[in-house]
N, C-alpha and C positions, 0 to 999 in steps of 0.2 A: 504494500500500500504506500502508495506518495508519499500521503501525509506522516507514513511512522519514520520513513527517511528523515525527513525532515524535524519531526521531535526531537528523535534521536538525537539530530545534531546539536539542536536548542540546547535538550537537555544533558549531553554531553560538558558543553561552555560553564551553564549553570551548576552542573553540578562541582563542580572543582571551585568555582566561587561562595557560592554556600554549603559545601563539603558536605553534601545529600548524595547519596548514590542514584544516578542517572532514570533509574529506573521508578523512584519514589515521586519523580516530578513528570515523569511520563502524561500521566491523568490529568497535571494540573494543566498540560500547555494545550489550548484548545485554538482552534481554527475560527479566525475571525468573520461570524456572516457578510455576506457581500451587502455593500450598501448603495440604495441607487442615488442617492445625494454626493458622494464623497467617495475617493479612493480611499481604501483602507488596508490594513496590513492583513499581513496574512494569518499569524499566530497570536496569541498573548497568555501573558503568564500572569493569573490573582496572584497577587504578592502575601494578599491574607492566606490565602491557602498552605503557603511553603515557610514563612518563617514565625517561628514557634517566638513567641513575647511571654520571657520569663517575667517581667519585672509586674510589679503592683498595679492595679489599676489607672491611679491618678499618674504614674511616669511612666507611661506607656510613652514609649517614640512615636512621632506620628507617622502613619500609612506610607503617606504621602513620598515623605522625606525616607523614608527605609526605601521605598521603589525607585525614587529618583537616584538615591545612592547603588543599588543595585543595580539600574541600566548604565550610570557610571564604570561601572567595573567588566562591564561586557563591553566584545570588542566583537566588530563585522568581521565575518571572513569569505570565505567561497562561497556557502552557502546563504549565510546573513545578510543582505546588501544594507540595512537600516535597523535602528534600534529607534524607539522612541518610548514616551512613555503618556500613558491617561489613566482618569481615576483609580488610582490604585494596583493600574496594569501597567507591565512593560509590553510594551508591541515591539513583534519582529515581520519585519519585510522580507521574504526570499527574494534570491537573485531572479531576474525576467526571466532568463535563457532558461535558467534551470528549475525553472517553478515548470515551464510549460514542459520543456525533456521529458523532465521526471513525470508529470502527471500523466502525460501521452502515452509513456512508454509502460507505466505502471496497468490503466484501465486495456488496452489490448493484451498485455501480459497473462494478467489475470481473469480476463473475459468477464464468464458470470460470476466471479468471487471475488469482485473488485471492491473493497468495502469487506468484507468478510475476512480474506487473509489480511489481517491487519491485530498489531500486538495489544489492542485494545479488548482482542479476545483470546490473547496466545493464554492466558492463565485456565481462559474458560474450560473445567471440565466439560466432559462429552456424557452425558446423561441416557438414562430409557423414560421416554415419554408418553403419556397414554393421554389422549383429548379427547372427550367425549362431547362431540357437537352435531348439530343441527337437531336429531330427536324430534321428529314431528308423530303424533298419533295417526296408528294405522285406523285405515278405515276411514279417513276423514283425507280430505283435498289434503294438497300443501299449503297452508294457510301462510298468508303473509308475514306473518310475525315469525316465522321461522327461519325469514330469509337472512336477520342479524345473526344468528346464531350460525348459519349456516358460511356466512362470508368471512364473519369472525374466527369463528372456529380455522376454516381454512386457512387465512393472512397469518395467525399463529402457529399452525402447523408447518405451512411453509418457511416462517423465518426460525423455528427451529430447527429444522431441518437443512437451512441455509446455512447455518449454523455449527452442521457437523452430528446435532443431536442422533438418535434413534427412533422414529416417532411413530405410533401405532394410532390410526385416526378409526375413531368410532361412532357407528350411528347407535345409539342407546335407542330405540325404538317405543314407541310407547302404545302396547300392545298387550297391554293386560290391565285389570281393573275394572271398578262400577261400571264404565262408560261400555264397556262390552256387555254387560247384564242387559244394560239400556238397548243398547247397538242390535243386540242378539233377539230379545223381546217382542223388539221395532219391527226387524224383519220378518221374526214369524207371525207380525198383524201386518204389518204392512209393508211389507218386501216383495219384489216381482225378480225372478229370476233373467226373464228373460232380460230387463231392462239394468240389470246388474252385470250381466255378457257385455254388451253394446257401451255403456258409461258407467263403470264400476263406480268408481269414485265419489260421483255426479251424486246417483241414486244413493249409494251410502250415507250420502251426506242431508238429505233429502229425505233419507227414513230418521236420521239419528234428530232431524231438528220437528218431523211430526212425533214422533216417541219421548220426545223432552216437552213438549206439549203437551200431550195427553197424560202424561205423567203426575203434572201440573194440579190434571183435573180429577184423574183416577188412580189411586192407593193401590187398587188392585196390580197396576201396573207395574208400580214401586215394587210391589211382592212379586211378581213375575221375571223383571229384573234380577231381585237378587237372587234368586230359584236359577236366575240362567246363569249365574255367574259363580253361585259356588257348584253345579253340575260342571262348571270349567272350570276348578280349582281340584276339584273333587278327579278331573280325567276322565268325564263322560265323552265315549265317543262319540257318539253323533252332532252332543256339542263341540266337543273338540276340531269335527271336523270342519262346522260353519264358520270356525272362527279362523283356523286355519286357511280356509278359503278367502275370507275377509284380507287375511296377510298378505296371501301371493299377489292379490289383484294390486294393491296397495304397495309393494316392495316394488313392483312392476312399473307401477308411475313414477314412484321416487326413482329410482334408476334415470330414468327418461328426463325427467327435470334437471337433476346433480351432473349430467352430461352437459342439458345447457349451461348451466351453471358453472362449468367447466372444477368441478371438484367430487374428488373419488374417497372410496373410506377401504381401510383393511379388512375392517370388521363390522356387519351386520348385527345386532347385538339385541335384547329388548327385555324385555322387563319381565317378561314367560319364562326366559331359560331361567329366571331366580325364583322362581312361586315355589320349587320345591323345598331350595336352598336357604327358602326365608325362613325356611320352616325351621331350617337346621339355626339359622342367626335367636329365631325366638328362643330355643334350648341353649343356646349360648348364653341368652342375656339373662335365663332364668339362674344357671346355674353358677354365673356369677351375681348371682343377686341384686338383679340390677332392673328385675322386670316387677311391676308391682301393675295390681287388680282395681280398678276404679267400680264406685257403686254402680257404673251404668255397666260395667261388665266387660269394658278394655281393659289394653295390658298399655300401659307407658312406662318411658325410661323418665325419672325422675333427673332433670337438669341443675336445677336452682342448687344456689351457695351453701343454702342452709338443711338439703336435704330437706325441703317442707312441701314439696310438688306445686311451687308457686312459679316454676318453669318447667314442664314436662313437654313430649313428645310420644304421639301417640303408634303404638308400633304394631298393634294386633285390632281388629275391629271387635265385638261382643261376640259374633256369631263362629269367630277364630279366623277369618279370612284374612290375607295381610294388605297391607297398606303399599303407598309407594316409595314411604322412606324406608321399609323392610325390604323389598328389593332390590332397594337403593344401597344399603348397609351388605346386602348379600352380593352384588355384582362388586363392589371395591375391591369385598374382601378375595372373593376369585379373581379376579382382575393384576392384584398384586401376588396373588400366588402364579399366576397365570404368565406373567409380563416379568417379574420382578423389577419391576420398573422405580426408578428413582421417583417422578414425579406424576400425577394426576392430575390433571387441567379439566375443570367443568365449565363450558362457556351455554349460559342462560341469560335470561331476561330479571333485573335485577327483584322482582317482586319472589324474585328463589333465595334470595339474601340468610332470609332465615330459615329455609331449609337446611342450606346448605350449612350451615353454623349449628345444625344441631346434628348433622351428619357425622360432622367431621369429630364433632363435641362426643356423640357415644361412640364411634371409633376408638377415640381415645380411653373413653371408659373401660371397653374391652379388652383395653390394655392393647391397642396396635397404634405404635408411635410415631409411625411413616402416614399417622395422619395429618402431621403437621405439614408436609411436606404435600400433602393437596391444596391445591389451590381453586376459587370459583371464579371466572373471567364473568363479572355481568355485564348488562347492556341498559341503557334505555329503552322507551317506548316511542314509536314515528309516528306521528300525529299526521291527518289527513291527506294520506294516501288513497287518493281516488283515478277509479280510469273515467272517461267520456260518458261511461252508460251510468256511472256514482262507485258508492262506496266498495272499495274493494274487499276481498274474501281471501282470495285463492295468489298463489303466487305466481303460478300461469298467465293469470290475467296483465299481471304488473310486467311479467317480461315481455308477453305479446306488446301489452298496451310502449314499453321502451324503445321495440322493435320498431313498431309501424308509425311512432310520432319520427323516429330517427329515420328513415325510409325516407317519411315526408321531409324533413327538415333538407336530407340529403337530395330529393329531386328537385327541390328549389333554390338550391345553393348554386353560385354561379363557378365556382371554383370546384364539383363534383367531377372526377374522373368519371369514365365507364368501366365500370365492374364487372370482374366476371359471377362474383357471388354475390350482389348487392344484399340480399336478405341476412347474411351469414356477418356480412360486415356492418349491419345495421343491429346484428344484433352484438355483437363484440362489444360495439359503440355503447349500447343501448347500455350494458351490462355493466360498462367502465361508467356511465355516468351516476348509476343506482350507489354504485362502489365506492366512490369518490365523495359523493352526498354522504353516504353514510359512516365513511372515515376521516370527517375533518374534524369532527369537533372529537372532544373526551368519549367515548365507551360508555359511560354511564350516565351521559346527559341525554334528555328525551330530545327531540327535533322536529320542526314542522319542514313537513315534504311538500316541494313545490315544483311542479314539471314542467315549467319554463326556466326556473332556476338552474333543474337541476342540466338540461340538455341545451344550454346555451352554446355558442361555437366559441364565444371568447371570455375569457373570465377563468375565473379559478375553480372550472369543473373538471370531469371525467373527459367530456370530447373534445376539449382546448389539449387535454394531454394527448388525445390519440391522434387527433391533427396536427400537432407538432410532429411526433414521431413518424406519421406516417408523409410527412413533408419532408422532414430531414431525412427517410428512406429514399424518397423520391430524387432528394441531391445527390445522393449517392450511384444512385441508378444512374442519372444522369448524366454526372462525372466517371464512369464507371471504366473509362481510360488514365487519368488523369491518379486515380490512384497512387499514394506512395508510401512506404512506411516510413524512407529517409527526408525528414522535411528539415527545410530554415527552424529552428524555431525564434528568428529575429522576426520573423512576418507577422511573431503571436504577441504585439508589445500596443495594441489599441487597447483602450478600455476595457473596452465591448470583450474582448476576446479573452484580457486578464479575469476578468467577472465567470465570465464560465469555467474558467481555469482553477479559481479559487473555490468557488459551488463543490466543483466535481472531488477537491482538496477533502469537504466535508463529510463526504459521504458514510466514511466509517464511521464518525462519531453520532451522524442520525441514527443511524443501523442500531448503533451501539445502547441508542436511548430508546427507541424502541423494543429491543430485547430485555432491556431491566424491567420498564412498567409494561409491555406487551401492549403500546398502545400506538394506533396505526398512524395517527393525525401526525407524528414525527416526518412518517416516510411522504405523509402527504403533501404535507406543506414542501418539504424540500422539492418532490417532482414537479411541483406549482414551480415553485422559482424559475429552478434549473429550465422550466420551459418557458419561460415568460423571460430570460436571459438571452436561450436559445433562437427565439425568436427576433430579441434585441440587435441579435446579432447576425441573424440571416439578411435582415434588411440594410444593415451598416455596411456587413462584412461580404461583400460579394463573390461568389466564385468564379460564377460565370463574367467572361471578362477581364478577369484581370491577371497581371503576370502568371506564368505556369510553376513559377516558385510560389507566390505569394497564395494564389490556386491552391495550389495541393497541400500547402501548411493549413488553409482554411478550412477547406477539407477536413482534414483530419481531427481538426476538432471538431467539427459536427460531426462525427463518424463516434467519436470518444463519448458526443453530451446524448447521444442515441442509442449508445448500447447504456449506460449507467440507465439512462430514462425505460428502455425494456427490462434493464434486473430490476429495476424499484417497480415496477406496473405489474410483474411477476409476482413478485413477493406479495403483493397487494391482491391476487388472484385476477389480473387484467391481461387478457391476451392483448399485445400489442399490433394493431393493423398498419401494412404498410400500403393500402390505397384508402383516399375518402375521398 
């Protein structure tokens, strides 16, 4: 990576003057964002960070004057061209030549691990990781609110996995429970076979919302329900088999969907394979004495400080049928006998907050310690997502409805090539805008969805990034003589062209910030810039035209700010297009 080059060297100088070992100041010397008002340096060093102030409060040395005295004592060399200092920081300038050498030479070097091999992660252990995301209920559409879970889930599995990790990606399925009593009931009042062949999903969906209805109005039904639902705990065949049936049709659309969606899982997983194993968890929690009888006839684990059941969690129903945080307790535990895996990642919607906190809470009770080392990735809720005909449902609707608004946007645009797949690339587009919307801001903040907002062609969306890239594809195609790996790099001394030089400098350390908190809006904002840079400088920095040195130096840095722009849209789950 460019930029450890160049630490290294920082922190080489520094080290010998404040007699730190080289490597202790690594972390603190960070890469200065690019500024569009002002040149700026390239490095700087918190001076608070690095020297330790023994003395008393009130004679403390000032800031100020310890940093000005400490860029004193540094001296430019090869690598160094300027030292300077601001609040509290020393800034360092690289040399022009070798800011751009190095960084050119570093991003083709390393292709997709540019950013990645870099010693900001040389310590990082390499881990087994188990993510259980997306989880939508069988028998029912894919419903929108799955779609975070689903994006999420994937943008973390991939920069694990960028990362060197081991990662086992899981659909925990949600495929057993009440809602099958209901589901199963429904159908045998009001299920039509034939219309379950033709639109499985459709029809399921459509029994389960008249049978929650009538349920409403009729007891009887309620009793009907649970009659179908413990002869499916119970291993009744002929229940077993309707339910079963409910599965395939239902594992069969998901399939279908996760393809558009462009994200795959190792494992199929659901909440059935533990109904029996729950059973082994409740003998567990009894014989540590940990399962205790309520007057209505449940069994809960007693949570609270004082032992007084003034925080419990309910783990067995009256009638002995188990719950979903007993399944929940039964799949970990397999899971980590299964994987032995260092870590556990559960990405939900954050209204799971306190499930999952009491999940992890009788893990530990049980005396398993590698509970601490699970984690729950939440999300917000997307507020008024609608397509043209109203409010949405399904999540088919929302990718179609992305497709065919992009479609439009795309045959009215005066700058559309002709396509060979127009639909395929309307839907890429479509997919990077939803993506992009839903990864700017924090994780666990709610956000209102606006589909002019989100499919704008310019601004700080999904399709300003794929038409960047698929422009600066298009340079290259163009120039596709003119190529060279041996370039000037005195041609790369404009602004315009140090700016994206500097960006591209940064990249490790987004990467870097995003894998501590797992949060995407890092990688986001940085592709924002880097293409709103890139742009700055397709228009300034010409290729077409001008000298065949100065050409193919130009070149070559859009060649550099469009593959770093495909590894960050990767990571983010965006296939990158190179036509619009």
């Amino acid at each position: 990576m460019a930029a450890c080059h160049f630490r290294r060297s920082i922190a080489s100088q520094l080290s010998r003057v404040l007699n730190l070992p080289p490597e202790n100041l690594i972390k603190s010397i960070s890469a200065v964002p690019v500024s569009k008002k002002r040149p700026v340096a390239d490095f700087q060093l918190f001076v608070g960070s690095v020297i330790e102030n023994k003395s008393s409060d009130r004679s403390k040395p000032d800031l100020q004057l310890q940093t000005q005295r400490l860029a004193e004592k540094l001296k430019c060399d090869t690598v160094v061209s300027e030292i300077s200092t601001g609040p509290g920081t020393v800034n360092f300038t690289i040399n022009r030549e070798l800011l751009a050498k190095t960084v050119l030479q570093q991003v083709f070097k390393d292709g997709s691990e540019y950013g990645i091999k870099s010693e900001l992660f040389s310590t990082l252990p390499r881990r087994k990781i188990v993510i259980e995301f997306s989880s939508p209920n069988i028998a029912k559409k894919f419903h929108v609110g799955h779609l975070r879970s689903t994006i999420i889930g994937n943008f973390v599995a991939n920069l694990k996995e960028a990362l060197g990790h081991q990662v086992t990606r899981i659909n925990y399925l949600g495929d057993w429970g009440m809602q099958f009593g209901l589901l199963g009931a429904g159908f045998q009042q009001f299920g039509n076979e034939e219309e379950l062949q033709s639109n499985p999903l459709q029809h399921l969906f459509e029994v389960y919302v008249q049978v929650n209805k009538a349920a409403e109005e009729d007891e009887n039904i309620k009793k009907l329900a649970q009659d179908f639902f413990r002869k499916l705990e119970a291993r009744d065949e002929q229940t077993l088999s309707m339910w079963q049936h409910f599965r395939d049709f239902s594992i069969e659309e998901y399939v279908r969907i996760y393809k558009r969606l462009g994200v795959h899982f190792d494992e199929y997983s659901g909440e059935s394979f533990y109904q029996e194993k729950s059973q082994e968890v409740l003998k567990m929690l009894d014989t540590k004495g940990l399962l205790q009888k309520t007057i209505k006839g449940t069994r809960v684990v007693d949570l609270s400080e004082k032992r007084d059941l003034s925080l419990s969690s309910t783990v067995m129903r009256s009638d002995g049928t188990s719950l979903y945080i007993t399944r929940d307790l039964a799949a970990a535990i397999d899971r980590m006998k299964k994987y032995n895996c260092d870590t556990m990642i559960y990405v939900t919607d954050k209204s799971q907050n306190t499930h999952f906190e009491q999940l992890f809470q009788i893990l530990k009770l049980m005396g398993y310690q590698w509970a601490e080392r699970c984690q729950h990735v939440s999300f917000g809720l997307v507020q008024g997502m609608k397509t043209r005909k109203g409010e949405v449902v399904f999540l088919e609707d929302v990718l179609n409805e992305a497709r065919s608004r992009m479609l439009q946007n795309m045959a009215s645009a005066k700058t559309t090539k002709e396509l060979e797949n127009p639909l395929e690339t309307a839907e890429k587009i479509g997919l990077a805008a939803l993506i992009i919307q839903d990864f700017k801001g924090l994780l666990s903040s709610d956000y209102q969805f606006s589909w002019d907002r989100v499919l704008q062609s310019r601004g700080d969306t999904g399709v300003f990034l794929q038409y960047t890239h698929a422009r600066l594809h298009s340079l290259e195609q163009m120039c596709r003589n003119r190529q060279s790996t041996d370039i000037n790099t005195a041609c790369l001394q404009d602004p315009q062209a140090i700016s994206v030089l500097q960006h591209l400098l940064r990249y490790d350390e987004v990467l870097y910030k995003s894998s501590e908190d797992l949060q995407p809006k890092h990688i986001v904002s940085y592709l924002l810039t880097l293409s709103h840079l890139a742009a700055v400088a397709h228009k300034t920095l010409p290729v077409k035209g001008s000298a065949p040195e100065l050409a193919q130096a130009r070149l070559r840095l859009f060649q550099a700010a469009r593959s770093v722009l495909a590894n960050g849209m990767k990571l983010l789950g965006i296939t990158p297009v190179t036509q619009m």
